[in-house]
C-alpha positions as CSV (number, residue, x, y, z in Angstrom):
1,X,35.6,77.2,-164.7
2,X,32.0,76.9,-164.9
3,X,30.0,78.5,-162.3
4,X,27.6,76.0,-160.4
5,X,23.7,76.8,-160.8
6,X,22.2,77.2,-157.2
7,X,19.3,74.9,-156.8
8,X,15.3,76.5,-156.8
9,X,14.7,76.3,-153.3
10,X,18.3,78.6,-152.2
11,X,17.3,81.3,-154.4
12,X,15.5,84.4,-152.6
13,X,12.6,84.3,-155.0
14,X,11.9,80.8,-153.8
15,X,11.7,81.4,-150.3
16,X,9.0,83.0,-148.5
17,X,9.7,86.7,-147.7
18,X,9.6,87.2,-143.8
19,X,6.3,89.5,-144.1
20,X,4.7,86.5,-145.8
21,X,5.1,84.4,-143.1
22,X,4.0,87.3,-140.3
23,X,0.9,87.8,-142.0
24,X,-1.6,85.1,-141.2
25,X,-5.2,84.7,-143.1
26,X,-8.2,85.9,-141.4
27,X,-9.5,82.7,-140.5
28,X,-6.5,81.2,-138.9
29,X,-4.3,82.7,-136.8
30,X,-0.4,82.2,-137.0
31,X,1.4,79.6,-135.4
32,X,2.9,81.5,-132.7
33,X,0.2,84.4,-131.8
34,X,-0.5,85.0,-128.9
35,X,-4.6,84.5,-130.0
36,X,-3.4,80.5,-131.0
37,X,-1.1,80.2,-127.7
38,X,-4.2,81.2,-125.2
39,X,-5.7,79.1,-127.0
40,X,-4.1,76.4,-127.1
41,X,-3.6,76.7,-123.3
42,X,-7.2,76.8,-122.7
43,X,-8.0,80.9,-123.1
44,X,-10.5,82.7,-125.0
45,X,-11.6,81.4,-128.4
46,X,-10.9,82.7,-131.6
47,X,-13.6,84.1,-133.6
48,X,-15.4,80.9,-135.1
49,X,-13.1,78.3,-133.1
50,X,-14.3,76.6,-129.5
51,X,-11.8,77.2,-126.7
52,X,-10.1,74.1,-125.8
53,X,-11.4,72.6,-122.3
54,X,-9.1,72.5,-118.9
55,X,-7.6,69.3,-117.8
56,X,-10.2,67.2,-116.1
57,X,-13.3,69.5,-117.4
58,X,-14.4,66.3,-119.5
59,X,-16.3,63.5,-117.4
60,X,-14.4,60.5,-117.2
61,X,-15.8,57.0,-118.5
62,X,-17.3,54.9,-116.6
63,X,-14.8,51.5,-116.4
64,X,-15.5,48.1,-115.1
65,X,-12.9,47.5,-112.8
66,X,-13.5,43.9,-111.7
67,X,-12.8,43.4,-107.2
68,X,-9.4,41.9,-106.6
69,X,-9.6,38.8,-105.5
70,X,-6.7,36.4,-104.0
71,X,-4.9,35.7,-100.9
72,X,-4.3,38.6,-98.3
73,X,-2.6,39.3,-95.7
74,X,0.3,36.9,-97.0
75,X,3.8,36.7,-94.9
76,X,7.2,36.6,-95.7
77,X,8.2,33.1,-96.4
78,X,4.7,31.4,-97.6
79,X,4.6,29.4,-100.8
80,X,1.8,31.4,-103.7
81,X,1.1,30.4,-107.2
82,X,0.8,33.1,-109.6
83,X,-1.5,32.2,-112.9
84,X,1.3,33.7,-115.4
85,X,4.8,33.0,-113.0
86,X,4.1,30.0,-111.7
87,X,4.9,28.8,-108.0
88,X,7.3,31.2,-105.9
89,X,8.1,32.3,-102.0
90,X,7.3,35.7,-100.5
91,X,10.2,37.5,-99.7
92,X,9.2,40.4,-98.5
93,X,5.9,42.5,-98.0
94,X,6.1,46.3,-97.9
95,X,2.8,48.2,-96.5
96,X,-0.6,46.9,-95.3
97,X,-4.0,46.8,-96.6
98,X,-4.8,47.6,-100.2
99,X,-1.8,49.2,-100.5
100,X,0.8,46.0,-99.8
101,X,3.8,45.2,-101.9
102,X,4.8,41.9,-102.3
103,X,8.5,40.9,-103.1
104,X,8.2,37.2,-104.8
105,X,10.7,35.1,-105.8
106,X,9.8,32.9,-108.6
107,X,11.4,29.8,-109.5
108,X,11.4,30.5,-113.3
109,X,10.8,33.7,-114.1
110,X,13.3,35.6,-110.7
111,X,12.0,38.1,-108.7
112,X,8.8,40.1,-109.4
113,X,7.4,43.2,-107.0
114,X,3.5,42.8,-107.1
115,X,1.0,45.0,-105.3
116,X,-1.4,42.3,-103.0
117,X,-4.4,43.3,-104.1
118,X,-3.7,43.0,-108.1
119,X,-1.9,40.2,-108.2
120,X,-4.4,37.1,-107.4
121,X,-2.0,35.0,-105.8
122,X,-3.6,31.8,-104.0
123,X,-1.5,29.9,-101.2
124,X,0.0,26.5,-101.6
């Protein structure tokens, strides 16, 4: 019998020594420090690197968030049109105001749950 050669990377000389990998370079700290982890979590810097901001520390971005428009106010059992599903019956409404769920039944696409104030339905 011939005995097998092991390939490079199962020999000990081939992998890294355990002190190897505990010893991280002066610039960057290891993976798994606790200097990197409060970091990461928004602690202290490292020497050289910024700390990373809190949640919400960042202004948001102004958006252009165009005013609903549509009917309101609309009842169980009314006919709407819906530009993407078409004609359909309100089956249901759930809340009031801006904050109304509408439960529609359309005649080719089935049920859809819409919120009243996003979903620019006009009455037929």
């Amino acid at each position: 019998m011939t005995a097998k050669a092991k390939p490079p990377s199962a020999s000990p000389a081939a992998r890294p020594s355990s002190s190897s990998l505990q010893s991280g370079s002066a610039e960057e700290p290891e993976a798994h420090s606790i200097d990197n982890i409060a970091r990461f979590f928004g602690g202290k810097a490292v020497a050289g690197k910024p700390a990373m901001g809190k949640p919400g520390s960042l202004p948001r971005p102004a958006m252009d968030i165009p005013k609903p428009s549509g009917a309101t106010e609309l009842k169980k059992g009314q006919r709407v049109h819906h530009a993407k599903y078409g004609e359909g019956t309100v089956l249901m409404r759930e809340g009031d105001g801006e904050d109304a769920k509408l439960t529609v039944l359309f005649s080719r696409h089935g049920m859809k749950k819409l919120m009243e104030k996003f979903a620019n339905l006009k009455k037929i």
